[in-house]
C-alpha positions, -999 to 999 in steps of 0.1 A, spaced: 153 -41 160 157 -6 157 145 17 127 146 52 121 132 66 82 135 104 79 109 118 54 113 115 17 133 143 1 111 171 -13 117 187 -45 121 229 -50 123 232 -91 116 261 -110 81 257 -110 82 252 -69 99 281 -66 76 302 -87 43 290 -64 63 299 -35 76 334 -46 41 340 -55 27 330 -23 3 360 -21 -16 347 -55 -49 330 -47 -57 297 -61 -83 290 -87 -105 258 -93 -110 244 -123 -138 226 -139 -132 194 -118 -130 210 -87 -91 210 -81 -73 243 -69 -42 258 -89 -22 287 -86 -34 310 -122 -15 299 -152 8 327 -153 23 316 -120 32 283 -142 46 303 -169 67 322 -144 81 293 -134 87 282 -166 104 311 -176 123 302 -141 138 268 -157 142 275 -192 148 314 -196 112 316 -219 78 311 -223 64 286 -251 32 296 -267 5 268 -259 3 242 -283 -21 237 -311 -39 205 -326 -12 184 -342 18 203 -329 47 188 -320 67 201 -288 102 188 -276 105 171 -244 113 197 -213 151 176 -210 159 187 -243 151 225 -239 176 255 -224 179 250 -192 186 278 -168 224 282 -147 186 285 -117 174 250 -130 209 233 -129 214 247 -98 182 234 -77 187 203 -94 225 198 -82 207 208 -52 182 180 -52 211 156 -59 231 159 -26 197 155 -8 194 121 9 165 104 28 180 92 61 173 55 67 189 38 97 180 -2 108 194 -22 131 186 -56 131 190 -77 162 202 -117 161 168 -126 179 147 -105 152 150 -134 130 138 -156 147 101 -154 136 107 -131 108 72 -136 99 58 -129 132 83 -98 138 77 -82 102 41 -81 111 45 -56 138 55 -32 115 35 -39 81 -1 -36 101 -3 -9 113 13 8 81 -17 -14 58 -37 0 85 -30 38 81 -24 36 45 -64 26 41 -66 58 63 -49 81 44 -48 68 2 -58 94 -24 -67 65 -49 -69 27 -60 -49 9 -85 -62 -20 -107 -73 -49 -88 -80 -80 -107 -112 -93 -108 -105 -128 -99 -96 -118 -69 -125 -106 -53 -159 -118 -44 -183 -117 -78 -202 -86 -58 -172 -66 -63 -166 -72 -100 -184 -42 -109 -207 -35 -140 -185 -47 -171 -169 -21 -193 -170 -19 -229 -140 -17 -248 -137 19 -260 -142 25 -219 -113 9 -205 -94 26 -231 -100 58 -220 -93 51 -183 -125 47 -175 -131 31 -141 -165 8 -132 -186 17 -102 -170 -9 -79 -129 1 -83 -125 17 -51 -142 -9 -29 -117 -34 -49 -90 -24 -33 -106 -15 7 -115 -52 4 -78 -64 -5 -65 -40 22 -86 -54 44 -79 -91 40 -44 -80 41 -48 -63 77 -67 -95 83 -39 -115 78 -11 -99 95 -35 -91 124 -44 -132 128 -3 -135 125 2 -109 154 -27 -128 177 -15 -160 170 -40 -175 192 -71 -172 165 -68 -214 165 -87 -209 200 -119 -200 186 -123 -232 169 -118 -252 201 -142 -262 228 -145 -283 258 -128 -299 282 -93 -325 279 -94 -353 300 -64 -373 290 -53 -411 307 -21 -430 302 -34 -467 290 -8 -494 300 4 -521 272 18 -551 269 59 -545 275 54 -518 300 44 -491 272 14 -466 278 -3 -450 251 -26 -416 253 -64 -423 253 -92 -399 262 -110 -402 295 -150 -406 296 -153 -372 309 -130 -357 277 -150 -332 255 -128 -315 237 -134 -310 198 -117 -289 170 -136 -272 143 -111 -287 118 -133 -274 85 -133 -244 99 -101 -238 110 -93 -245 74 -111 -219 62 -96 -193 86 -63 -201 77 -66 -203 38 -79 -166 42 -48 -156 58 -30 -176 31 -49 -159 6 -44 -121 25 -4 -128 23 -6 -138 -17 -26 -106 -22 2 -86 -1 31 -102 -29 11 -97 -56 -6 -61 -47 37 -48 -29 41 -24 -54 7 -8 -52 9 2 -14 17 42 -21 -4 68 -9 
């Protein structure tokens, strides 16, 4: 297998444009905390895309959507621009890479679960079913998840799905993990029968066990650290 993804294509509008030309202009922080070029760099760039300014709206008024305004011959061009841009994606999948799909797909998706814990800006929505009941968080009333509100345990919500997906595709990589629930020693005879047939018995100095109950256990968590990988696909963005 051989794989080569270029970076996503980035988008120059009007409004890029404007930040960059005004590269000298200082950022400001806002109430929250987060840093923004002044609002008149935003109008520039609005001015940029549409050829004018619109005065900022009032309670109750009613302001057409940005597609259906003038747009500039600037806008059209950066966005004919942006249309010829492509993100370069080349794979090359070998006979033998099939195989063990499974097995072969994990080399790639762990370490990407793995960096994307690293790196994410955020958490989406993570049912609380499937979590532990210390996770569910302190329960919201309904005027609170309306607004957006978020409960005190969200974030840790999703590091603990994360991590039962890394745990998963890490047990599939080391596909030895059954040792661990193994000890002692085989000592295997052949038994002869009537006919001339043998049979398999264990020898008196045999003590080899399995941990079957737990073995169970580990392996339902990987089960259950692949269903939360389906379900949770479309949330792993940073």
């Amino acid at each position: 297998m051989k794989e080569k993804i270029g970076t996503y294509t980035s988008w120059i509008g009007p409004y890029q444009l404007a930040e960059k030309l005004c590269f000298w202009v200082k950022e400001v922080e806002d109430e929250h905390g987060i840093k923004s070029k002044p609002d008149w760099v935003h109008q520039f760039g609005e001015w940029l895309a549409h050829g004018s300014v619109e005065p900022e709206p009032k309670v109750g008024d009613v302001r057409n959507w940005d597609c259906e305004r003038h747009h500039t011959l600037l806008s059209r061009l950066l966005n004919w621009i942006h249309s010829k841009k492509k993100q370069k994606i080349q794979v090359h999948i070998d006979k033998w890479d099939t195989w063990s799909m499974d097995h072969t797909l994990s080399y790639i998706v762990l370490p990407m679960l793995k960096q994307l814990k690293e790196t994410k800006h955020g958490a989406p929505l993570v049912e609380l079913t499937d979590v532990p009941v210390e996770l569910r968080g302190k329960k919201l009333t309904k005027k609170q998840r309306q607004s957006g509100e978020i409960d005190d345990k969200h974030f840790e919500r999703w590091d603990w799905v994360l991590d039962e997906m890394i745990f998963a595709f890490e047990s599939k990589v080391n596909d030895d993990w059954e040792e661990q629930f193994q000890s002692g020693q085989h000592d295997i005879q052949w038994e002869t029968l009537e006919g001339g047939v043998s049979q398999m018995v264990d020898g008196p100095n045999n003590t080899f066990e399995v941990d079957r109950e737990g073995m169970a256990a580990y392996q339902a968590r990987i089960n259950n650290g692949f269903c939360l990988f389906g379900k949770y696909y479309n949330n792993l963005w940073d």
